[in-house]
C-alpha positions in Angstrom: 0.0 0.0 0.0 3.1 2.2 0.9 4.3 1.5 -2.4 1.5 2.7 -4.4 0.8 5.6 -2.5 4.3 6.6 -3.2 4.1 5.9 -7.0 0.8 7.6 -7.4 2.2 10.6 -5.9 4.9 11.0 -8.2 2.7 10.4 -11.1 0.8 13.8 -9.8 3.8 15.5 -9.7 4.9 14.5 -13.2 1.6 15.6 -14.8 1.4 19.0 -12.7 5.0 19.9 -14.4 3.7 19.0 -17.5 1.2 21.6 -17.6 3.1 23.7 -15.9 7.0 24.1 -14.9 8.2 24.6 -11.5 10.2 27.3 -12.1 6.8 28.8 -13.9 4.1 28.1 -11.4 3.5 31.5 -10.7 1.6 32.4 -13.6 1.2 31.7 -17.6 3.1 34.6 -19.2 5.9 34.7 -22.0 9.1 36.3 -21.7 9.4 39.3 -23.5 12.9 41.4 -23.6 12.9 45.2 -23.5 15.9 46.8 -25.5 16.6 50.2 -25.2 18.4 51.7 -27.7 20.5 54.2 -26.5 21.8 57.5 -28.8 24.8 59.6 -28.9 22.7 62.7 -28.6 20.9 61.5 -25.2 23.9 60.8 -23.4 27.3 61.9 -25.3 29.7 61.6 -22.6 29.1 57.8 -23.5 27.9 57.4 -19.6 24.5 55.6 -19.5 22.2 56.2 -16.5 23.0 53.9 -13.5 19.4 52.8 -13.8 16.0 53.2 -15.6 12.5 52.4 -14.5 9.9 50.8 -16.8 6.0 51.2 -16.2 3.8 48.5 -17.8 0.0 49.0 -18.9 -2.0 46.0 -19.8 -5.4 46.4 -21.6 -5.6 50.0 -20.9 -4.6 49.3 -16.8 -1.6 49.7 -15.1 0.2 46.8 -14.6 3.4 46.6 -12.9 6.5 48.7 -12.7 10.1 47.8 -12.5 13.5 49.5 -11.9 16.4 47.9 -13.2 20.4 48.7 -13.9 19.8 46.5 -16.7 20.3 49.9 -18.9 20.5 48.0 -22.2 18.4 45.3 -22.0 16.3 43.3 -19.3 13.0 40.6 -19.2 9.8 40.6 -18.1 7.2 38.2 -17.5 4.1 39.2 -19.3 0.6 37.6 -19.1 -1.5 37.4 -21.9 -2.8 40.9 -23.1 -1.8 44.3 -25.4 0.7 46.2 -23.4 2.6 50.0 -23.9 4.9 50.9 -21.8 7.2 54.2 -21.0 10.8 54.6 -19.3 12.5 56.9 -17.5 16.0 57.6 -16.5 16.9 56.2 -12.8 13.9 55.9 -10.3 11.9 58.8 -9.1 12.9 58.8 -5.8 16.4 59.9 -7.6 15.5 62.8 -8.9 15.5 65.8 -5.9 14.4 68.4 -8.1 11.8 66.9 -9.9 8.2 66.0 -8.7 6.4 62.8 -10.6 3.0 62.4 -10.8 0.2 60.1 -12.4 3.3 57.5 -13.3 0.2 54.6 -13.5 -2.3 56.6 -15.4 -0.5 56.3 -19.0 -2.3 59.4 -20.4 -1.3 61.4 -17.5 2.4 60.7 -16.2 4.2 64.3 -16.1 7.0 65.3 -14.4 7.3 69.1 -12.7 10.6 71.1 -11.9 9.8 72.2 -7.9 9.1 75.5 -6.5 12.3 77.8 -5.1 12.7 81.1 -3.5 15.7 83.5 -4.1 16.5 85.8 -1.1 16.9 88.5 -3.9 14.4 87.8 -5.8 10.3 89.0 -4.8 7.7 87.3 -6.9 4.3 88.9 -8.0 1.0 87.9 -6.7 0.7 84.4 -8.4 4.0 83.8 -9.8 5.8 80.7 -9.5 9.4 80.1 -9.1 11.4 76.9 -9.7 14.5 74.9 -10.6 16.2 74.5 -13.4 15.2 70.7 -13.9 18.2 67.8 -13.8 18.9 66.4 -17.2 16.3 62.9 -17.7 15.4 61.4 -20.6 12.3 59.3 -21.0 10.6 56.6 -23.8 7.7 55.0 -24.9 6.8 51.6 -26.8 4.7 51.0 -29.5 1.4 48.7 -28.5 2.8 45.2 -28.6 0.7 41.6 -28.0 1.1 38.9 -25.6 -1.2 36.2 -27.3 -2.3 32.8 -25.5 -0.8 30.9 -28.7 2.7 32.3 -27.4 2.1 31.4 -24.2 1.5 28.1 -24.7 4.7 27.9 -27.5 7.1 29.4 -24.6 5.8 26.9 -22.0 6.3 24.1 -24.2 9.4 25.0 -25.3 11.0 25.6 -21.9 8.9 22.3 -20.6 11.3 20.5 -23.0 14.3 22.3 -21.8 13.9 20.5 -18.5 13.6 17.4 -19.5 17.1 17.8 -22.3 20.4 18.8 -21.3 21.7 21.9 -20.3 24.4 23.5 -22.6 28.2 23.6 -22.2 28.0 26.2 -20.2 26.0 24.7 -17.8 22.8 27.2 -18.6 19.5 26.3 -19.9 18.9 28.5 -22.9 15.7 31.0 -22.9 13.5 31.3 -25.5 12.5 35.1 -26.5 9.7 35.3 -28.5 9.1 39.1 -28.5 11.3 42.1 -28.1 10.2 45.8 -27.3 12.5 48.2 -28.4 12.4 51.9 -26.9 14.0 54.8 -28.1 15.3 57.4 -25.2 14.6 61.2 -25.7 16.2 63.9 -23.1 13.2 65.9 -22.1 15.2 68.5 -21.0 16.2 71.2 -23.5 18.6 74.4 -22.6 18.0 78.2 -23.0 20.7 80.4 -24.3 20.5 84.3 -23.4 23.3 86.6 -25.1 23.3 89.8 -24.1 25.7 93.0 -25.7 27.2 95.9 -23.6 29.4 98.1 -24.3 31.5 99.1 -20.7 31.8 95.5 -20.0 34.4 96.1 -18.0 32.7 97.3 -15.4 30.3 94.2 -14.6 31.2 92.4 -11.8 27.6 90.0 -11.9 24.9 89.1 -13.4 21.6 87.3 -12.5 18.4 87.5 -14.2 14.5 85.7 -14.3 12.9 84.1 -17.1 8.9 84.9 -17.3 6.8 82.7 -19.0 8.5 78.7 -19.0 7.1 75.3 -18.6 6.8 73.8 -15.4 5.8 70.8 -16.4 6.4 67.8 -19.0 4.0 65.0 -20.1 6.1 61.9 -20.2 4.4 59.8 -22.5 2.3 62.8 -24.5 6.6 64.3 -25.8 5.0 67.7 -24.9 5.2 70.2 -22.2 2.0 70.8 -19.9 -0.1 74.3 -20.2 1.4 75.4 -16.5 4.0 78.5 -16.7 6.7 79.6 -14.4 9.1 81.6 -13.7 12.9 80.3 -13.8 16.2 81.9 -12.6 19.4 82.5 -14.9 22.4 82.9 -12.4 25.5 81.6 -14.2 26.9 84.2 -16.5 30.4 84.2 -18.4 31.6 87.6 -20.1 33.2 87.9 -23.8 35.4 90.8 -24.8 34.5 91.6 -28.5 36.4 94.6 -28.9 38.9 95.6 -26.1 39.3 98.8 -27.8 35.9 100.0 -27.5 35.3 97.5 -24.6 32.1 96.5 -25.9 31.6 92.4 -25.4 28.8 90.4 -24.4 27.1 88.7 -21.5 26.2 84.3 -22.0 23.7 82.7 -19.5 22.3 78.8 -19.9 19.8 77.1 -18.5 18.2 73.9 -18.5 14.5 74.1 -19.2 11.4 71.9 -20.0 10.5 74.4 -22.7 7.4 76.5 -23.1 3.8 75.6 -22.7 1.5 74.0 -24.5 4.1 72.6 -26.6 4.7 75.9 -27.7 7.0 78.1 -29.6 7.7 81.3 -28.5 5.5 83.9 -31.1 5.0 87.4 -30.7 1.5 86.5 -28.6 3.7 85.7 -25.9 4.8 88.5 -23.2 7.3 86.8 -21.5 10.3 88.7 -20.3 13.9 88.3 -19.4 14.5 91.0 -16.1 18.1 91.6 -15.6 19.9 92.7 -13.1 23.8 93.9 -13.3 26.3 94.6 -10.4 29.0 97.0 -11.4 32.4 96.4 -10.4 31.9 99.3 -7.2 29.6 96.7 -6.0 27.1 99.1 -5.1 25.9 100.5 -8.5 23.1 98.0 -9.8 21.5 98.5 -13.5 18.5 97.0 -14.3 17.1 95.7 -17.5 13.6 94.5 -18.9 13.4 92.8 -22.3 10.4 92.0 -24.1 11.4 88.8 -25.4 8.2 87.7 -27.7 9.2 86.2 -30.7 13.0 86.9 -30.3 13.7 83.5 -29.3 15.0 81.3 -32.2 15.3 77.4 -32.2 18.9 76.2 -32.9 20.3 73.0 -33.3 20.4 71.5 -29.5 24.1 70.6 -27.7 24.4 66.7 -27.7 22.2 65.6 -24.7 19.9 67.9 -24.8 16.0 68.2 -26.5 16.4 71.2 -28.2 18.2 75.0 -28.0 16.9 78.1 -27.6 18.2 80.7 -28.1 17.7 84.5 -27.2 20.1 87.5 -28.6 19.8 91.1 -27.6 22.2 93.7 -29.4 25.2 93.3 -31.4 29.1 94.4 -31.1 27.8 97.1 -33.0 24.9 98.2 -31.0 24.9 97.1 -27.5 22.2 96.3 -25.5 22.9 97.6 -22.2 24.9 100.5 -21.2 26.3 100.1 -18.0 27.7 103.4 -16.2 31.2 104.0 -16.2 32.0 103.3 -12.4 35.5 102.7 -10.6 36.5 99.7 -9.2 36.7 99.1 -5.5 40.2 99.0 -4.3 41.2 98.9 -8.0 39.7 95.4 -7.7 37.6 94.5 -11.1 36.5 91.6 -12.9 34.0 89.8 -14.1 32.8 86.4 -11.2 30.6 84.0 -12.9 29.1 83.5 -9.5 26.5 85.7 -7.7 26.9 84.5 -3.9 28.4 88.0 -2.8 25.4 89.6 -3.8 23.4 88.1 -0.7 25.2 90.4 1.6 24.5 93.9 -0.5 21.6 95.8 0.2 20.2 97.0 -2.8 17.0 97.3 -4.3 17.3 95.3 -7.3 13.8 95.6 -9.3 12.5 92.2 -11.4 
């Protein structure tokens, strides 16, 4: 009696891994193998994110999300279904600037640059301030099919595996029957502002504020949300054109979403660059308000980045701005690219 209790149990066991494999009891899905195709104008330093996350929608419904350092290429367990899904750089939770939201609604996901304050800088009634977002690139699939058909080929085909032998190397070989490739995008772009002066000499800073800029980017949409905000331009280098008549011009970057909508800038828009100039006294301040409208032109972006924009005031032949002719401190001039000593001077600087 021992005996045949003991042989019909293992006759159980051999027709439960029949119809389904050990290793595969979870579940009756197919693998399927995301690759992500990586470009030299995402990342052009040749450094690939540390880690992307991948968000799956079945039928319409979110289904499950996962966050590999598989960069290249990693597998997923899919049930049957029709399945899109969209990627982002890293996780997240890595991203301190950047607030996510909707990431399971596939209509909705959008990512939004967080507020900031500036000790120098006073808002108007309803204006919003933020960062200059971090540098993330994102993707999205095209609608792919997990049929019951290639469920039941992939089962069969690994049921056979276990009963042959294993390959020289030791490893059982997998069989991929689909393959999602996704094509990463940086959704950030960068904003250029060139401004002439002629005494450039005498600048010693510059910061400025940038009216009138997307706050927020829909992920899986490619286009930047109808929200608008305000965004700071702090790092400035100086160029002398012509030493003789020491006129040369002002540079400040950013990184930016864009503008909203999905817009280009037009003349319909009244956004304004408001800049403000310490003079090399460090007391004298000048400040500027530009109208910038349909100034802005779209260039060809830097490797890594979306797109360029990029805004020109003046020329070497007609400045800009026209800073007064003040005397250094001490004898001390000279242009510094940073604007920390500005905290500590009490002036009223207008934006």
């Amino acid at each position: 009696m021992r005996k045949f209790t003991l042989i019909l149990l293992f006759a159980m066991t051999l027709v439960a891994c029949q119809r389904r494999p050990l290793f595969y009891a979870a579940r009756e899905s197919v693998e399927v193998m995301v690759k992500v195709v990586w470009k030299v104008s995402v990342y052009p330093d040749g450094m690939k994110p540390s880690g992307i996350t991948l968000f799956y929608f079945r039928n319409g419904e979110y289904y499950m999300q996962q966050t590999t350092a598989n960069v290249d290429s990693c597998a997923v367990q899919l049930e049957p279904g029709r399945y899109r899904l969209y990627m982002i750089t890293q996780s997240p939770e890595e991203y301190g600037n950047l607030e996510f939201d909707n990431l399971t609604d596939f209509d909705k996901a959008s990512v939004t640059a967080v507020e900031t304050k500036a000790n120098w800088y006073t808002r108007a009634d309803g204006e919003e301030l933020i960062v200059n977002p971090e540098m993330m690139a994102a993707g999205v699939s095209d609608e792919f099919e997990v049929t019951e058909a290639m469920v039941d080929e992939y089962q069969h085909r690994m049921q056979e595996q276990m009963f042959t032998k294993a390959d020289d190397s030791g490893a059982i070989v997998n069989y991929i029957t689909i393959r999602v490739p996704i094509y990463p995008k940086s959704i950030v772009s960068q904003y250029w502002v060139t401004i002439y002066s002629d005494n450039v000499d005498v600048l010693k800073a510059v910061r400025a504020s940038t009216s009138g800029m997307a706050k927020t980017y829909e992920l899986t949409r490619d286009v930047t949300a109808a929200g608008e905000a305000t965004q700071l331009i702090t790092q400035w280098s100086v160029t002398t054109d012509d030493p003789e008549k020491r006129i040369g011009h002002l540079d400040g970057r950013i990184t930016t979403f864009g503008f909203p909508n999905g817009e280009v800038p037009s003349v319909m828009r009244d956004s304004t660059l408001n800049v403000a100039a310490l003079m090399i006294d460090s007391e004298t301040v000048e400040n500027y308000v530009f109208n910038v409208g349909d100034k802005i032109t779209s260039e060809t972006p830097p490797l890594g980045y979306r797109a360029l924009y990029r805004l020109i005031f003046g020329s070497v032949t007609a400045p800009a701005i026209h800073p007064p002719d003040v005397a250094p401190v001490g004898g001390e001039g000279g242009f510094d690219a940073s604007v920390e000593d500005w905290e500590n001077i009490d002036v009223d600087i207008l934006m």
